[in-house]
C-alpha positions as CSV (number, residue, x, y, z in Angstrom):
1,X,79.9,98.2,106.9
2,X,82.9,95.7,107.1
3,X,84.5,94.7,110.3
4,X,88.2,93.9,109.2
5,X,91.0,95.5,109.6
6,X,92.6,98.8,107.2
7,X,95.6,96.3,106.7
8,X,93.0,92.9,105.3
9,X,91.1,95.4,103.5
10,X,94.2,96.9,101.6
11,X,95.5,93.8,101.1
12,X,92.3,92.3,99.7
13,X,92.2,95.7,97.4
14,X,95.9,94.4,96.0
15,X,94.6,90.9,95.9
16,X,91.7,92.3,93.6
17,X,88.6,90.9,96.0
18,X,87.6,94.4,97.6
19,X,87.1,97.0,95.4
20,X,89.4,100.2,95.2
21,X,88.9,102.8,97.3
22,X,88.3,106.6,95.6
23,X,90.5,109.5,96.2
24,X,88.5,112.1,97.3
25,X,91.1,114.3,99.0
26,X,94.9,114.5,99.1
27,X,94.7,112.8,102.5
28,X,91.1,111.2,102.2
29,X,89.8,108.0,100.3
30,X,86.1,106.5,100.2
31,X,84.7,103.7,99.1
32,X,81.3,103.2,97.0
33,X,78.6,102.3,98.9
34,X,77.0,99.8,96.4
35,X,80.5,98.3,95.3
36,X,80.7,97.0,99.0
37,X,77.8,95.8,99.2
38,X,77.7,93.5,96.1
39,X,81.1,92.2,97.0
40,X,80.2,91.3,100.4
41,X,76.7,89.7,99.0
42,X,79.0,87.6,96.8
43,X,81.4,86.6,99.8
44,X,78.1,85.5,101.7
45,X,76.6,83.5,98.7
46,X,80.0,81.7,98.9
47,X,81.6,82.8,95.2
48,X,85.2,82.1,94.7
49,X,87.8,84.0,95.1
50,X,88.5,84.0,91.3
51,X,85.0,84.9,90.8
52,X,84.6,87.8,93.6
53,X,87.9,89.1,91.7
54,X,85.7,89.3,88.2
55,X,83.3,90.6,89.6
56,X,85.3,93.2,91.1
57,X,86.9,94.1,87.7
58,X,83.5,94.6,86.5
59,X,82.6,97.0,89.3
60,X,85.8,99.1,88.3
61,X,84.5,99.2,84.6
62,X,81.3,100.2,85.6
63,X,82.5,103.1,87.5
64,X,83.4,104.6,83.9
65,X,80.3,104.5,83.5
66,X,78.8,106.7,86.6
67,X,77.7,110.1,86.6
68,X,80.6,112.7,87.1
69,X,78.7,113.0,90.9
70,X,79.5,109.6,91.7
71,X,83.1,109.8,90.5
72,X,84.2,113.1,92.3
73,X,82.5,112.0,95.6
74,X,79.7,113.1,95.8
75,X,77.7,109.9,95.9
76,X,76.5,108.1,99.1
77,X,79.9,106.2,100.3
78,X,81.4,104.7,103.2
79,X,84.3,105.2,105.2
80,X,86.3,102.1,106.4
């Protein structure tokens, strides 16, 4: 999906401009498909840094709101 290294993307995750990953194991973590997408759509349309991270902060509210499916993993994700 994204072509950057484990390091950029955890430090874009602590930077707040990637979206957190989800623990789906003790040693395993995934990412949601659609979060990805509609950061990276954002990064293309050329949004700001300040305004990816909002709009990242909204993604992680949002996930409250998911089905139970999405947040134990069993939704359609991506592994980086």
């Amino acid at each position: 999906m994204s072509a950057i290294s484990n390091t950029t993307l955890h430090e874009r995750m602590n930077d707040g401009v990637m979206p957190p990953s989800v623990s789906v194991g003790p040693r395993a973590v995934r990412w949601v498909e659609r979060e990805l997408c509609t950061v990276l759509a954002a990064m293309i349309a050329g949004a700001s840094d300040e305004e990816i991270r909002q709009l990242v902060a909204e993604l992680i509210v949002a996930r409250q709101e998911l089905p139970f499916l999405v947040q134990s993993g069993w939704a359609q994700e991506v592994t980086v």
